[in-house]
N, C-alpha and C positions, 0 to 999 in steps of 0.2 A: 918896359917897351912892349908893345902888341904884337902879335903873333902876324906871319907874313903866309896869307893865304890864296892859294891857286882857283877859283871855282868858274867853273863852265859848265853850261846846259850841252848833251852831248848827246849824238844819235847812236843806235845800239853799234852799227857798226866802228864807233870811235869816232866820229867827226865830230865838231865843234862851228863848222862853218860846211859850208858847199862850197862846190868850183868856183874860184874868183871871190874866194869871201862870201859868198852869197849867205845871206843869217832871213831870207823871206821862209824858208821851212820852218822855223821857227816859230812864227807868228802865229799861227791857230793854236800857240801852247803859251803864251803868253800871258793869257786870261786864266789860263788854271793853276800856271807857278803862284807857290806863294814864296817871296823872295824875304817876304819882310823880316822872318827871323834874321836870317841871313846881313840883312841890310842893318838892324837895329848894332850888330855886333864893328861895323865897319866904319871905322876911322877916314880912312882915307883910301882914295884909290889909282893903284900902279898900275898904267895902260899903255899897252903898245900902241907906235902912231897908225900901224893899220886898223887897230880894233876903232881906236879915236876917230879914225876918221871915214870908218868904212860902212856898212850895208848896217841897217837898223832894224833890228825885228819890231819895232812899236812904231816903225814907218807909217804914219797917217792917222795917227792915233795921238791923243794928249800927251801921251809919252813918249816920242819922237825924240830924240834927238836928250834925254835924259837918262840919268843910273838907274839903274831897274827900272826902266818905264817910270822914273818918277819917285819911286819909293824912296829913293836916298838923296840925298844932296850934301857935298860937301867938298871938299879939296880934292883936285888929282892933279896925279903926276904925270904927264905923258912923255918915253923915251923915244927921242929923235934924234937922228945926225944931221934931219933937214933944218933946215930954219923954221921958225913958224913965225906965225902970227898971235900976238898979245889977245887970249880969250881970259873970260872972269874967271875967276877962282882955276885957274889949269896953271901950271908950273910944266914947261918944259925943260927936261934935262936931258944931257948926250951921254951918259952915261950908267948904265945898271949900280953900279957903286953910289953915284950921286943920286938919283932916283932912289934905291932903298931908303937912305938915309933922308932925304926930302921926303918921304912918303911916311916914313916911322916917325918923324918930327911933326909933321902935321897930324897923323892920327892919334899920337902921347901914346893913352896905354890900350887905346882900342885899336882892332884889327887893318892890317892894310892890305886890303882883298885884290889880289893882284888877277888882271882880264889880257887875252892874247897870251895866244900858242907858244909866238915866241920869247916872248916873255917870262911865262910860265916855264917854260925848258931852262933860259936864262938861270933863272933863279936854283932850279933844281940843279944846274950845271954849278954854279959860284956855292953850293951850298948854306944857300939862305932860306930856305923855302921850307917852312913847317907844317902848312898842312895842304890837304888837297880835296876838295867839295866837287862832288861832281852829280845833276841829276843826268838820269840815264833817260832819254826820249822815246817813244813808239813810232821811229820811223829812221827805214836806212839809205843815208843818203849817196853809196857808194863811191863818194871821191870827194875830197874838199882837203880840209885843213883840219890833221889827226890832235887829239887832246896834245899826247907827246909827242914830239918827232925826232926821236934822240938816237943816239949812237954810242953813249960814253959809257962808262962801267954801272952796273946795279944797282938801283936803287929798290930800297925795304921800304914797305908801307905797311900799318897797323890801320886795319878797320876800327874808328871811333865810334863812329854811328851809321845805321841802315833804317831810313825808313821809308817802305815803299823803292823806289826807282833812285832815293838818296842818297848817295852813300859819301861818307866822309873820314876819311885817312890822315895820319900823323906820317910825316917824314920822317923814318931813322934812320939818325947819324950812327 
């Protein structure tokens, strides 16, 4: 079974979005990520319904409305209490329990790169969440929506890898 991974582009100050979700600061860095490592490793992906259906940084671009701009394609899970509506390849589930396990079964033994805040706290909250990818951005966007926004007891992190602005952590239990 693949590993259950948190990753977000993040401003130095710790946001991950601006006021209102806003993800257009973004955009001028767009063209410089390179996500593909990242992307080749990814199974499937666990999406909150705000990330799914919120602000685009590859707004107006071929990448619009796609996983990394494009770079990846494949099965996601998106966790809703709303209803939705039947999209191609998206599974919606109402559930954090039922989504991991929809997300781990559709990626097999590759990774299930899990996107949104709340989500990613979710995960670290139930104790399912093994690692955590984060590049760091050159610009502070003073208020939005922090990487975590938690309250519960400590959590340990082990630096795996640093390169440049990258950095990538192991959760320990």
């Amino acid at each position: 079974m693949g590993k259950l991974l948190y990753s977000a582009a993040m401003s130095l100050d710790g946001f991950i979005a601006g006021p209102g979700g806003d993800m257009s600061w973004l955009a001028p860095y767009t063209g410089d990520a390179d996500a593909g490592e990242l992307a080749a490793e990814v199974g499937a992906l666990l999406v909150g319904r705000r990330t799914f259906s919120g602000d685009d940084p590859y707004r107006g671009t071929d990448g619009e409305g796609k996983a990394f701009g494009g770079g990846w394609d494949g099965p996601q899970v998106v966790l809703t209490r709303q209803p939705a509506p039947a999209v191609p390849g998206v599974t919606f589930c109402s559930t954090l329990e039922e989504g991991v396990a929809t997300a781990r079964a559709a990626a097999g033994e590759k990774t299930v790169n899990v996107l949104g805040a709340s989500v990613g706290r979710a995960c670290v909250d139930a104790g399912l969440l093994d690692e955590v990818a984060v590049v760091v951005m050159p610009v502070l966007l003073g208020g939005g929506v922090r990487l975590f926004e938690r309250s519960g007891p400590l959590v340990r992190l082990e630096l795996l890898a640093q390169e440049g602005t990258s950095l990538r952590y192991r959760v320990l239990r």
